[in-house]
MITOR-358570 format. One record per residue: x, y, z of N, C-alpha, C, CB in turn; residue number from 1; residue in one letter. Coordinates in nm, 4 decimals. Glycine has a CB too. Layout:
# MITOR-358570
[rec [X Y Z] [X Y Z] [X Y Z] [X Y Z] NUM a]
...
This chain:
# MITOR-358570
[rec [0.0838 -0.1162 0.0000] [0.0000 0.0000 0.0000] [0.0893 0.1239 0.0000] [-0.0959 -0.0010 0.1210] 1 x]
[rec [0.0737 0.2125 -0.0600] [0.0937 0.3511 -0.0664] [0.0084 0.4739 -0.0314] [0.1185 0.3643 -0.1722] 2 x]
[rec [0.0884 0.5382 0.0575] [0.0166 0.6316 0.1201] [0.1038 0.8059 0.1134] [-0.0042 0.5614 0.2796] 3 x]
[rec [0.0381 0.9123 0.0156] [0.1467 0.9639 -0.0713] [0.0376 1.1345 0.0070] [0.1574 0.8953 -0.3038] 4 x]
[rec [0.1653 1.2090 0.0252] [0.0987 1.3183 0.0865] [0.2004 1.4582 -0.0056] [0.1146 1.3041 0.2904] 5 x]
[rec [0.1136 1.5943 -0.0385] [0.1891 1.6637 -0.0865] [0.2204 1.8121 -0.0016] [0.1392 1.6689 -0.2124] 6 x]
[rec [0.3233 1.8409 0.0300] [0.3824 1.9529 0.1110] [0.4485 2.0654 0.0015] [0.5046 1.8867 0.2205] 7 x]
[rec [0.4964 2.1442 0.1478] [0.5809 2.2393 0.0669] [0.4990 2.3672 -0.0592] [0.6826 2.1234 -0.0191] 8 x]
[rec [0.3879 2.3577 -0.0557] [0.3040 2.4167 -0.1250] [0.3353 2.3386 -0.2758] [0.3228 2.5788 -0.1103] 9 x]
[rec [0.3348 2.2389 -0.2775] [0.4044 2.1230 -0.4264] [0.4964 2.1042 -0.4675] [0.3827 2.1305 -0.5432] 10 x]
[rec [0.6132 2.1298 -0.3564] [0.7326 2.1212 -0.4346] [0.7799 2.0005 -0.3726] [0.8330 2.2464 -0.4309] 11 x]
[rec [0.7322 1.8882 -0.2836] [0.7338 1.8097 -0.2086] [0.6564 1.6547 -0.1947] [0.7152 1.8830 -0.1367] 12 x]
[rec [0.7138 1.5437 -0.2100] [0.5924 1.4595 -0.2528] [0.6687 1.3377 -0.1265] [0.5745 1.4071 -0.4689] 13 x]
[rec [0.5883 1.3293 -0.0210] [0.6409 1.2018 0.0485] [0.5408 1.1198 0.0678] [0.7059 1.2201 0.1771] 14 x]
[rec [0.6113 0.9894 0.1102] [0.4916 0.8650 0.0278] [0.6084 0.7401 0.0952] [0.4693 0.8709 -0.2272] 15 x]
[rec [0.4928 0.7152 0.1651] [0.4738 0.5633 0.2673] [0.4293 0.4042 0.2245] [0.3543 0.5943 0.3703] 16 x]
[rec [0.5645 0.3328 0.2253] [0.4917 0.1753 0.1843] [0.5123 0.1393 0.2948] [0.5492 0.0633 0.0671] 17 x]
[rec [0.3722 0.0458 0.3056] [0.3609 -0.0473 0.4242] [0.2700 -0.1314 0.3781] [0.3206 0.0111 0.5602] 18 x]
[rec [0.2237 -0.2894 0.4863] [0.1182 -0.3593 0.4288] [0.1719 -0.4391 0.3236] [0.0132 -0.2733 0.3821] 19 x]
[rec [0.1068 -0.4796 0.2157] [0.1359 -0.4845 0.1168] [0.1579 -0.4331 0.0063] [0.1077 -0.5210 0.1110] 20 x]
[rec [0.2656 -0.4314 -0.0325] [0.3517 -0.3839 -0.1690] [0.3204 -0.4565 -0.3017] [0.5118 -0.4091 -0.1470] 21 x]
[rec [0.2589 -0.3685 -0.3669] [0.2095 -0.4852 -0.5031] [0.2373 -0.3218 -0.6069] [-0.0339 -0.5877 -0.4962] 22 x]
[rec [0.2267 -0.4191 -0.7386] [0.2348 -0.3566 -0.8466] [0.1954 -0.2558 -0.8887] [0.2126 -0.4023 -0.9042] 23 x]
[rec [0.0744 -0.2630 -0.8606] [-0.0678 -0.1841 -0.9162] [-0.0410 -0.0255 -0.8210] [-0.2583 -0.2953 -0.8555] 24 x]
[rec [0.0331 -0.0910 -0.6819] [0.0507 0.0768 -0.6291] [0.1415 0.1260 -0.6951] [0.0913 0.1108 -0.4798] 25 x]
[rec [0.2139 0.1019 -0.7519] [0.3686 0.1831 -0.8101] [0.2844 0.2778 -0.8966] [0.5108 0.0714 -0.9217] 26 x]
[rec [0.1865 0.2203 -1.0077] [0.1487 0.2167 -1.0766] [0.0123 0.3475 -1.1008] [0.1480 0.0944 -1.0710] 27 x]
[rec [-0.0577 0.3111 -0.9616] [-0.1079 0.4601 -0.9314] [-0.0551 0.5161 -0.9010] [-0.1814 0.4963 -0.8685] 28 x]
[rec [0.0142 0.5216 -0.8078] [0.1688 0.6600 -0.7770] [0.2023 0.7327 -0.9101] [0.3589 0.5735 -0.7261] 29 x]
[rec [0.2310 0.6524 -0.9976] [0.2391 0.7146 -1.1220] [0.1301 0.8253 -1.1842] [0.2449 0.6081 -1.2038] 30 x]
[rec [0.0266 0.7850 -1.2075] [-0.0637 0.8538 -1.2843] [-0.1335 0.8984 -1.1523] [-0.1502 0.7681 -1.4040] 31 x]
[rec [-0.1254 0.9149 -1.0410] [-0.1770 1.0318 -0.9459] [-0.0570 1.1198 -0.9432] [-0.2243 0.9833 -0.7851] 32 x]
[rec [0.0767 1.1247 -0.9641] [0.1524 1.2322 -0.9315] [0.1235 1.2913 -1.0395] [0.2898 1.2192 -0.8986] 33 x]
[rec [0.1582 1.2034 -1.2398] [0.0934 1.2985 -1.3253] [-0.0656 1.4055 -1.3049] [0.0779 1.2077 -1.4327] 34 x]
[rec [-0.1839 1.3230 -1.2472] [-0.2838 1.4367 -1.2439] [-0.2788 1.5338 -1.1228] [-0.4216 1.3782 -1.2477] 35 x]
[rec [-0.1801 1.5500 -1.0567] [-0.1796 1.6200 -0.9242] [-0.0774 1.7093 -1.0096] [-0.1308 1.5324 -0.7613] 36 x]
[rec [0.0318 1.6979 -1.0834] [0.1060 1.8102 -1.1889] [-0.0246 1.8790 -1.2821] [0.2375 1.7163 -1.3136] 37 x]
[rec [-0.0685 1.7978 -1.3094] [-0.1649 1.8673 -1.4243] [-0.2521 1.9385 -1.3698] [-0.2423 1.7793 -1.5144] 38 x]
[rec [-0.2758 1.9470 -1.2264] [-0.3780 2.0086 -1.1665] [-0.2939 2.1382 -1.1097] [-0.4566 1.9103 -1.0558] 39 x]
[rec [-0.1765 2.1433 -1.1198] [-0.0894 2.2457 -1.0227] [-0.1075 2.2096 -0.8834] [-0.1337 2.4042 -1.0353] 40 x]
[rec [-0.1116 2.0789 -0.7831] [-0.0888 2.0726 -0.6749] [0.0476 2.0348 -0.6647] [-0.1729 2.0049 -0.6191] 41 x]
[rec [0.1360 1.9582 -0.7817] [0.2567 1.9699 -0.7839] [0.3195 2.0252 -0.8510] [0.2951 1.9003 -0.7834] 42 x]
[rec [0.4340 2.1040 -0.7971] [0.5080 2.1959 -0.9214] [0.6057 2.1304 -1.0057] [0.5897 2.3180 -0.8660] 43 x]
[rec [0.6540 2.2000 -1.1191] [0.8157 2.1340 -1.1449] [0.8715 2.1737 -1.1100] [0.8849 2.1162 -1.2373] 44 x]
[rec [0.9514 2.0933 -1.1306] [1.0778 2.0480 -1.0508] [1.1124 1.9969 -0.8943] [1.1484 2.1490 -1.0615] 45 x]
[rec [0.9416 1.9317 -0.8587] [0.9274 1.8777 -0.7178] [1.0701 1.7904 -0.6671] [0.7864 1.7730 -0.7174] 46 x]
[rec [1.0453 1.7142 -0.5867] [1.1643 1.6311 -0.5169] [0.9770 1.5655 -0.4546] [1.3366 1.7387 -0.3749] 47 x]
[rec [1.0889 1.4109 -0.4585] [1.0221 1.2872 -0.3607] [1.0951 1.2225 -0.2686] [0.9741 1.1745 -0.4328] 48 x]
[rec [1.0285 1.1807 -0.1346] [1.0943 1.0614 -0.0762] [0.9778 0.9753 -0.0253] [1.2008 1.0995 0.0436] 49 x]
[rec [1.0107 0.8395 -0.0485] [0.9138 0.7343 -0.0569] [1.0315 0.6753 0.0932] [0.8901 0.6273 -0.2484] 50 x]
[rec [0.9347 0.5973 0.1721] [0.9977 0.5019 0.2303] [0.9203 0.4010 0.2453] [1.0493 0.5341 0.3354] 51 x]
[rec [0.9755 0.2802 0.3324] [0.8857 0.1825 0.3764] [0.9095 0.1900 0.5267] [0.9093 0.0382 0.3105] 52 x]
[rec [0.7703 0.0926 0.5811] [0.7587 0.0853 0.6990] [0.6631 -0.0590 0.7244] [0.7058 0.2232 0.7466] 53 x]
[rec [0.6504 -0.1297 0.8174] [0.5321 -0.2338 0.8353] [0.5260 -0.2995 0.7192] [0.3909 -0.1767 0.8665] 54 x]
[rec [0.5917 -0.3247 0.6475] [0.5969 -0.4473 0.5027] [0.5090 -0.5239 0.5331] [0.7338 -0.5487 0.4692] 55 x]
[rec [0.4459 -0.6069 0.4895] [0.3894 -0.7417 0.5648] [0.4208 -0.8440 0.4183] [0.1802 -0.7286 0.6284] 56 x]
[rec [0.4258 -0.7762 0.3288] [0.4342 -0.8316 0.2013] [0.4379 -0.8188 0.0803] [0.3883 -0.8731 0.1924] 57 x]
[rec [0.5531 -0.8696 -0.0303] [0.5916 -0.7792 -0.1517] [0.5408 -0.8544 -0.2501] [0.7459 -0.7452 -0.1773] 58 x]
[rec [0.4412 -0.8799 -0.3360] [0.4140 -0.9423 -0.4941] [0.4922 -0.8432 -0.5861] [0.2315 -0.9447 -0.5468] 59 x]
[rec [0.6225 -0.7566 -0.6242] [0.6561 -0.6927 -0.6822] [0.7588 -0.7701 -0.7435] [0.6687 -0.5919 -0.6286] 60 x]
[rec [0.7461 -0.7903 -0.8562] [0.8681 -0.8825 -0.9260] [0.9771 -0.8044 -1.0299] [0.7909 -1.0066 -1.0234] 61 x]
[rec [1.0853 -0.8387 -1.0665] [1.1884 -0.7667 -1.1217] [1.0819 -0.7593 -1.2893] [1.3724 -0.8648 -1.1116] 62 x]
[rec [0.9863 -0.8548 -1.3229] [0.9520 -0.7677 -1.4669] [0.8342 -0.6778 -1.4646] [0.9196 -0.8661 -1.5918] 63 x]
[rec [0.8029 -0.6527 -1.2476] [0.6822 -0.5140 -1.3006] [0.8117 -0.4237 -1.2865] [0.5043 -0.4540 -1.1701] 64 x]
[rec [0.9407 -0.4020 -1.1897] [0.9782 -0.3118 -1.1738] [0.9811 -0.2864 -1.3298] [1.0822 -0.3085 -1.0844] 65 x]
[rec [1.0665 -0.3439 -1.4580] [1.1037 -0.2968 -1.5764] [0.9576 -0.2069 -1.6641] [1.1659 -0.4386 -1.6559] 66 x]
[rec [0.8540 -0.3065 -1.6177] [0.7143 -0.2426 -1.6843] [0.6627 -0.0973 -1.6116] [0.5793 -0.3641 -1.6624] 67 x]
[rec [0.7170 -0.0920 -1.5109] [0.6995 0.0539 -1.3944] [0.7953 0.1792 -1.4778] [0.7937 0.0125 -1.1888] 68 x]
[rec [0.9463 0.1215 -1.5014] [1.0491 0.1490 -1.5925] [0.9880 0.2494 -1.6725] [1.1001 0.0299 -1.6709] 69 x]
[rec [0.8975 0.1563 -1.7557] [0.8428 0.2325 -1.8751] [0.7390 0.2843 -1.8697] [0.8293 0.1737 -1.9755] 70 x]
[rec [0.6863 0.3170 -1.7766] [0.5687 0.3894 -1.7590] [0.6492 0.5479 -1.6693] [0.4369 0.2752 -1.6549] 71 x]
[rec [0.7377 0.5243 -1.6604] [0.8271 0.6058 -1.6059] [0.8716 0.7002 -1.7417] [0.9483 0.5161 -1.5294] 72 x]
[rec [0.9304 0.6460 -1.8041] [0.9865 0.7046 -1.9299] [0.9274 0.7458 -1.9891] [1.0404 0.6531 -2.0031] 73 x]
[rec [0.7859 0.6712 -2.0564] [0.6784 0.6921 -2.1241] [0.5887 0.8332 -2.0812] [0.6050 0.5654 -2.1084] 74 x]
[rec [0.5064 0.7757 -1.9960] [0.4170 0.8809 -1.9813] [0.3998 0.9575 -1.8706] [0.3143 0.8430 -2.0035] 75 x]
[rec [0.5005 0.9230 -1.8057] [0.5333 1.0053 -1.6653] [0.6396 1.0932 -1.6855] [0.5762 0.9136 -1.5404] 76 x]
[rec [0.7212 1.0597 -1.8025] [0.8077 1.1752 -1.8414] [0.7194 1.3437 -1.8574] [0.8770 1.1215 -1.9992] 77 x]
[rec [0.6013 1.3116 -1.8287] [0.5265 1.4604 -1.8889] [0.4973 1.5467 -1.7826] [0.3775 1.4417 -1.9683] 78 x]
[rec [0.5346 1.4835 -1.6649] [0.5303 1.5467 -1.5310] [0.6850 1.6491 -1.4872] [0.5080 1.4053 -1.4191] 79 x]
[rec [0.7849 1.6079 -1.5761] [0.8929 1.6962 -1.5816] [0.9874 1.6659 -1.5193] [0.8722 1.8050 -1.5509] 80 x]
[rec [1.1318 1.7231 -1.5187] [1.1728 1.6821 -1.3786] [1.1727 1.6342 -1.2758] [1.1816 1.7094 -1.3431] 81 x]
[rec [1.2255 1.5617 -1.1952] [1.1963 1.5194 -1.0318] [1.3258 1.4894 -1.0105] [1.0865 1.3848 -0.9876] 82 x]
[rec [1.3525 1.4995 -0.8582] [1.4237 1.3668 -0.7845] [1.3859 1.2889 -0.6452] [1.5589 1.4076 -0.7564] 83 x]
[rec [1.4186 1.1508 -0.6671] [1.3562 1.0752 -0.5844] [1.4626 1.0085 -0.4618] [1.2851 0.9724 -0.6748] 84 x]
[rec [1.4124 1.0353 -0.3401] [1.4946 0.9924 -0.2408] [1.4063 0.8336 -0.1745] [1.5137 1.1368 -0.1221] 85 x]
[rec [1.5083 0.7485 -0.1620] [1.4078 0.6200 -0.1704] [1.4974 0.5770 -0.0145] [1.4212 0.4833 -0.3517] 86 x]
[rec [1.4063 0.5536 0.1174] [1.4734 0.5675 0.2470] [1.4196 0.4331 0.2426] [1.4395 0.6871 0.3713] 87 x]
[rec [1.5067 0.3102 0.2548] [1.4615 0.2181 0.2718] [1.5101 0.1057 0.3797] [1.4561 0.1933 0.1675] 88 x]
[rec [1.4252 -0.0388 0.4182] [1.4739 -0.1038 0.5452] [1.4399 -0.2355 0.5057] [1.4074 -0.0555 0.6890] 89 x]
[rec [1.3515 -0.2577 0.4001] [1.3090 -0.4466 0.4150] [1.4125 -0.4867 0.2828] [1.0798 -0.5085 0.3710] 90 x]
[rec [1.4592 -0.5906 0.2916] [1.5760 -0.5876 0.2183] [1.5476 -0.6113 0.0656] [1.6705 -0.6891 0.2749] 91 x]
[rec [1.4376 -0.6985 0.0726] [1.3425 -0.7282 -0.0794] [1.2955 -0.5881 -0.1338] [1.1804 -0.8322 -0.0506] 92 x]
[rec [1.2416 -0.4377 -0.1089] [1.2482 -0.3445 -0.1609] [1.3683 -0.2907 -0.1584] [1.1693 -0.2842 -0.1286] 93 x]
[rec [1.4853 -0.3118 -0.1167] [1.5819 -0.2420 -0.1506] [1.6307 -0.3041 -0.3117] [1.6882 -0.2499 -0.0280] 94 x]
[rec [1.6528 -0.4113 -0.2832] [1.6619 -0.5094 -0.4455] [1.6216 -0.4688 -0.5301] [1.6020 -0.6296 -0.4711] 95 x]
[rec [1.4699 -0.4606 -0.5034] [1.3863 -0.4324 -0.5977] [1.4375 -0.2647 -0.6480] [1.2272 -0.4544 -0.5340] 96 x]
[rec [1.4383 -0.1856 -0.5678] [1.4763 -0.0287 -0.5428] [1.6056 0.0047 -0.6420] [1.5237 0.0016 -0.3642] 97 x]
[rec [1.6614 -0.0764 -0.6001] [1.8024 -0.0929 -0.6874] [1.8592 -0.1473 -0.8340] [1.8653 -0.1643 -0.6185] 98 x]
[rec [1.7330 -0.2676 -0.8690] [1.6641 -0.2265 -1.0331] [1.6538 -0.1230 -1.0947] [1.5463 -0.2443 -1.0540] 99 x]
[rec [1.5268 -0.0564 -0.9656] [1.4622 0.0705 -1.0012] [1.5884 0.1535 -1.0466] [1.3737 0.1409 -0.8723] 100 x]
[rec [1.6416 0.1968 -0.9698] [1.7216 0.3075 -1.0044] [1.8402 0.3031 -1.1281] [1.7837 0.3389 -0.8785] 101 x]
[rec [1.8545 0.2058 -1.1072] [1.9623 0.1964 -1.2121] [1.8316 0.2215 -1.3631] [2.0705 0.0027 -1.1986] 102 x]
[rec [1.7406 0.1111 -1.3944] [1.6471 0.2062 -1.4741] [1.5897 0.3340 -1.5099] [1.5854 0.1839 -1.4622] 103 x]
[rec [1.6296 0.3863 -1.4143] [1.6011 0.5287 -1.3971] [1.7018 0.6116 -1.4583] [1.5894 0.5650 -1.2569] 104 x]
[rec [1.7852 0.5285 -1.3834] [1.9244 0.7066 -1.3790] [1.9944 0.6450 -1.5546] [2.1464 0.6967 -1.1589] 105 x]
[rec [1.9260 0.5214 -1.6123] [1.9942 0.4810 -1.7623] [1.8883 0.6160 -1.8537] [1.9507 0.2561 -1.8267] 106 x]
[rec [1.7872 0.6774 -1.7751] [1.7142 0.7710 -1.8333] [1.7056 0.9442 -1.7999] [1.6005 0.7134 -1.8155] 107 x]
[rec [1.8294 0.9005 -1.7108] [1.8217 1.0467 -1.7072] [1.7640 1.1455 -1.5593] [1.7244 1.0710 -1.8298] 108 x]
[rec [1.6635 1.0176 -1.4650] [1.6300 1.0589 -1.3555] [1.7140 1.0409 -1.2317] [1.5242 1.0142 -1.3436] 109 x]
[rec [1.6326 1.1124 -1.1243] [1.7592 1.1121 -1.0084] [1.7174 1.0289 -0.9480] [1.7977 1.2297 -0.9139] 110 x]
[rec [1.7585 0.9034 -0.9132] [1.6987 0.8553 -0.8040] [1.8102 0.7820 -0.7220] [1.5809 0.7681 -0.8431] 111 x]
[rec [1.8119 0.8055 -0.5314] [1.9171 0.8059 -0.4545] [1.8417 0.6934 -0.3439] [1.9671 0.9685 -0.4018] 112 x]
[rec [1.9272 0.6285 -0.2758] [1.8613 0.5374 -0.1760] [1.9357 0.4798 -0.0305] [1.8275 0.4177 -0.2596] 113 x]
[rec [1.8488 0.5390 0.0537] [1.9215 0.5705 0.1717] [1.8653 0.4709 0.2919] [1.9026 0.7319 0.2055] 114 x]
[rec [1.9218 0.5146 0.3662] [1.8478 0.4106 0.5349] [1.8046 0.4865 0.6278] [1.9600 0.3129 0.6394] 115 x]
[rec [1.8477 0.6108 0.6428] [1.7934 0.7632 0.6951] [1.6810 0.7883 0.6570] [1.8648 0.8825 0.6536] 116 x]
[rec [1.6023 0.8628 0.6950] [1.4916 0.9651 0.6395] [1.5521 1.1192 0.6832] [1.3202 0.9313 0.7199] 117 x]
[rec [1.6527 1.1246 0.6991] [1.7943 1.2282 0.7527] [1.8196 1.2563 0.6571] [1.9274 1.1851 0.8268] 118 x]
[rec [1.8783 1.1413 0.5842] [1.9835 1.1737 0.4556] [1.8716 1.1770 0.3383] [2.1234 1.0344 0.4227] 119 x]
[rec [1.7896 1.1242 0.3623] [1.6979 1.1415 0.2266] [1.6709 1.2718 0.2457] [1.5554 1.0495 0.2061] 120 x]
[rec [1.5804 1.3437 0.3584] [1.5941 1.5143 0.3603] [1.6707 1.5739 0.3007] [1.6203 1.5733 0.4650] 121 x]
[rec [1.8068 1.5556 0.3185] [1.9483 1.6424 0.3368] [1.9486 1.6534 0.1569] [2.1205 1.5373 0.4355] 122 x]
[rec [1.9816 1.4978 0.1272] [2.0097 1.4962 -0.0222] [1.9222 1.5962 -0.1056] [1.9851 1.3514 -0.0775] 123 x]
[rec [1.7868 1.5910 -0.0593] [1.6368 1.6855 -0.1564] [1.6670 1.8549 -0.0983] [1.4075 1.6138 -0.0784] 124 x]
[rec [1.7738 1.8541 -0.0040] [1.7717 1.9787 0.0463] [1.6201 2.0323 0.1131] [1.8198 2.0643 -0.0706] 125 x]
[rec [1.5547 1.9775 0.1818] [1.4553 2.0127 0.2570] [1.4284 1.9360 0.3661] [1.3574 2.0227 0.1906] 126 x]
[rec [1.3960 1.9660 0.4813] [1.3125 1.9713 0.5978] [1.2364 1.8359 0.6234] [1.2135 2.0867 0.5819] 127 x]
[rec [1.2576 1.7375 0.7075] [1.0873 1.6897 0.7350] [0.9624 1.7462 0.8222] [1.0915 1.5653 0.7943] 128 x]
[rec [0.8537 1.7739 0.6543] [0.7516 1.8474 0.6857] [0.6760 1.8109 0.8281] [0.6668 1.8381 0.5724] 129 x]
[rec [0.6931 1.6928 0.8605] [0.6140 1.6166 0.9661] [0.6941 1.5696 1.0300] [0.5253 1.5201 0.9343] 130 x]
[rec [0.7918 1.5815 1.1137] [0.8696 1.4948 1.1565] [0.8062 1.3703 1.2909] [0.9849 1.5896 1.1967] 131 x]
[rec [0.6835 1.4648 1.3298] [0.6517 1.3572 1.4919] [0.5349 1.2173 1.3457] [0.4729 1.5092 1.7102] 132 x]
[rec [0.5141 1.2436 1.2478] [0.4519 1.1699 1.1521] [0.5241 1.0478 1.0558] [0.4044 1.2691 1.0745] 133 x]
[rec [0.6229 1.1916 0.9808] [0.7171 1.0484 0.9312] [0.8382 1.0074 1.0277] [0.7975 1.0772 0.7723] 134 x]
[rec [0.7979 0.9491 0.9799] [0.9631 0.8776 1.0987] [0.9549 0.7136 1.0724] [0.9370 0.9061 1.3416] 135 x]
[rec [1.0525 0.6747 1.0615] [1.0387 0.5132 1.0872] [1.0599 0.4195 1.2519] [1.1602 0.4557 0.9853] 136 x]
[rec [1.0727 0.3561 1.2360] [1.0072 0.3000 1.3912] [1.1487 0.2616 1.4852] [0.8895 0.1251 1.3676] 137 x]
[rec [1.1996 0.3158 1.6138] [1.3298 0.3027 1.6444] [1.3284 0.1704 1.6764] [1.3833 0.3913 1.7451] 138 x]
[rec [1.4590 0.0926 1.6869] [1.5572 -0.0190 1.6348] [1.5784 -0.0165 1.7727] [1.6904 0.0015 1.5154] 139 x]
[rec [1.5541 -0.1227 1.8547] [1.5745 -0.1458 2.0157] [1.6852 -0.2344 2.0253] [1.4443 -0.2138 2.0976] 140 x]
[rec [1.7457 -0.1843 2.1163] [1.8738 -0.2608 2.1597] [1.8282 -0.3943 2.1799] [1.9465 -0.2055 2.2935] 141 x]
[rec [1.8726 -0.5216 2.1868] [1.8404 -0.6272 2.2470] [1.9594 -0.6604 2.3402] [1.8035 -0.7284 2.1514] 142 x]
């Protein structure tokens, strides 16, 4: 599941996986960030950071990431510019993440991938809008 919020007056797009991770969300992520550009709730030249949290489960396979690829290139190229900060922890989306990007950046986009939601800030040069909201869940000593 994806759960995608816009800040910054649109120059800002952060967006939560948890639950289950399937295809079909990448997929609206896509064509809701295009109609949220087309509407002017996002500007160009936004910045993203996606993370995960609560996984419970991934159906995402290396030939949707390539089919995501091209829906990337294709018709999401019309949304303009971006860069994407990808803060990640379950090790199967990092894999997967790491497809991603290399597909990406063979096109020209930014996409960076971190273990922070620190360094994902830092890299986009902005703030977390929410910080007592996003956050990922602290790591207890045992």
């Amino acid at each position: 599941m994806f759960d995608s919020k816009i800040y910054y007056d649109g120059s800002l797009i952060v967006g939560k996986m948890s639950g289950v991770v399937e295809p079909q969300g990448f997929i609206n992520g896509i064509f809701w960030q295009i109609d949220s550009r087309n509407v002017g709730e996002v500007k160009e030249g936004f910045s993203q950071l996606y993370y995960d949290d609560a996984v419970e489960a991934i159906t995402v396979t290396d030939t949707d990431i390539h089919k995501i690829a091209e829906i990337n290139t294709g018709i999401g190229v019309t949304i303009g510019t971006f860069r994407t900060a990808l803060v990640l922890q379950h090790p199967e989306i990092i894999r997967l993440a790491t497809l991603h990007q290399s597909l990406a950046k063979s096109h020209g986009f930014e996409v960076e991938i971190f273990s922070t939601l620190e360094d994902g800030f830092v890299w986009l040069a902005c703030e977390n809008p929410e910080p007592d909201a996003i956050k990922l869940p602290e790591i207890s000593a045992l």
